[in-house]
N, C-alpha and C positions, 0 to 999 in steps of 0.2 A: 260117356264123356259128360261131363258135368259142366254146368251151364256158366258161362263167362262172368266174374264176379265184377262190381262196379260199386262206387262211392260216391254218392254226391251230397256237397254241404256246401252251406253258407256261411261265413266269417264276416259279421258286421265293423263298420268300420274302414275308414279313407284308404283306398287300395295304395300300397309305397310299392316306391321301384326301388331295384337293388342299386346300393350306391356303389360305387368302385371302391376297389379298396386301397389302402394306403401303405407306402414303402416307409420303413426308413434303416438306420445299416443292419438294423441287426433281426428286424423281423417284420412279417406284414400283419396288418391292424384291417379288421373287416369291420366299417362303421355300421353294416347293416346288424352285427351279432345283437343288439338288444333289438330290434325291431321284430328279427326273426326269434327272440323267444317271446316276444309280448304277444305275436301272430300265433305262436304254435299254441300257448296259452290258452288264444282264443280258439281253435280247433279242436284241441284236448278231447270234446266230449265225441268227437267223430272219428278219431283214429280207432283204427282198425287192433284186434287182438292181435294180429300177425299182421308185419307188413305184408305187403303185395306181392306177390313174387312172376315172373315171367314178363313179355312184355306186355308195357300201358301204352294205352292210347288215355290223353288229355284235353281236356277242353275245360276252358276257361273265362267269367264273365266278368270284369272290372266294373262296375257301375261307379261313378265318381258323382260326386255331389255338386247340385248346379247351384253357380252364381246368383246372388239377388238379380242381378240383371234381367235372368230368363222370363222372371214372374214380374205379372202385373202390380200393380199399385193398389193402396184404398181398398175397399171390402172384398175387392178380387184378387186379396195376394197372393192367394193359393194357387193361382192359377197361373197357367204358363203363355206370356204372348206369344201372338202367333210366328212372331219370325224365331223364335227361341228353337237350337239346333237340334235336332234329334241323337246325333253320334259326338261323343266327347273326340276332338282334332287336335288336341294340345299338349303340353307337358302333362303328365310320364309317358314317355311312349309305352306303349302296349309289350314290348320284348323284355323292359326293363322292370316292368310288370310281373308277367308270368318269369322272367328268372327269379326274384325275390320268391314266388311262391314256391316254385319248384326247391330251390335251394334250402325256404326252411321245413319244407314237406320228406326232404332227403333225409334216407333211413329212418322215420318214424311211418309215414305211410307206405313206402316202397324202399328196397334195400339200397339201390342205387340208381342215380339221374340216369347212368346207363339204359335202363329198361326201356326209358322212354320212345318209342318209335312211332310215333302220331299227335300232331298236336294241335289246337284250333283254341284261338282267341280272341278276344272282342273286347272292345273299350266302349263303353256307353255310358249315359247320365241314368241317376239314381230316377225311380218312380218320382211323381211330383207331388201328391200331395205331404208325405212323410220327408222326402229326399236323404232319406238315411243311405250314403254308402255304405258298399260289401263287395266281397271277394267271394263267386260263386264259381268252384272247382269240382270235376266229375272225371272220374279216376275210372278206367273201365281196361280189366282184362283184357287184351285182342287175342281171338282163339286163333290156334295154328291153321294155315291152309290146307 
């Protein structure tokens, strides 16, 4: 039996959550569809020769870019004052998160959302001194019992 296959990559850039989509009489409009190919764009170099196939387990890192607020003033701007939050608590929630990725990761990395049977995700602030947001995804086979 050959050994559980797994994908992990980074996609820089401010994590979006998937927006609802929109009615009207005669059809529905998904405002996220340019977001989710600007995203898939940026993955491009990390998709897989085959999608994924069996069930995945996923896990997911949102790092969101902090406020000037967080950081000090004057020749310490790089730095983070001390009351500055550890975990991002605010708009996008974390679910609206990981569907935007999942949704535009469907059928290019895995055949279908279906597979999915495990999932772990976290919203947190970018590192401080760069503060560059990213979307960090790990895609990992779950072996049979």
């Amino acid at each position: 039996m050959s050994p559980p296959r797994a994908l992990t990559f980074r996609v820089y850039g401010k994590p979006l959550p998937l927006k609802r989509p929109r009615f009207s009489r005669h059809r529905v409009f998904d405002p996220s569809a340019g977001d989710k190919r600007a995203w898939l764009h940026l993955a491009r170099p990390f998709l897989p020769a085959q999608p994924l196939r069996g069930p995945l387990s996923v896990q997911a890192v949102y790092a969101m870019p902090r406020p000037k607020s967080h950081f000090r003033q004057g020749r310490f701007r790089h730095l983070l004052r001390p009351q500055a939050p550890a975990m991002h608590q605010s708009v996008p929630d974390v679910d609206n998160l990981l569907k935007f990725s999942l949704d535009a990761m469907n059928t290019y990395f895995y055949g279908d959302d279906k597979q999915i049977v495990s999932v772990l995700a976290r919203k947190t602030y970018a590192e401080a001194p760069n503060n560059q947001p990213y979307t960090e995804i790990r895609l990992e086979e779950v072996p049979p019992l």
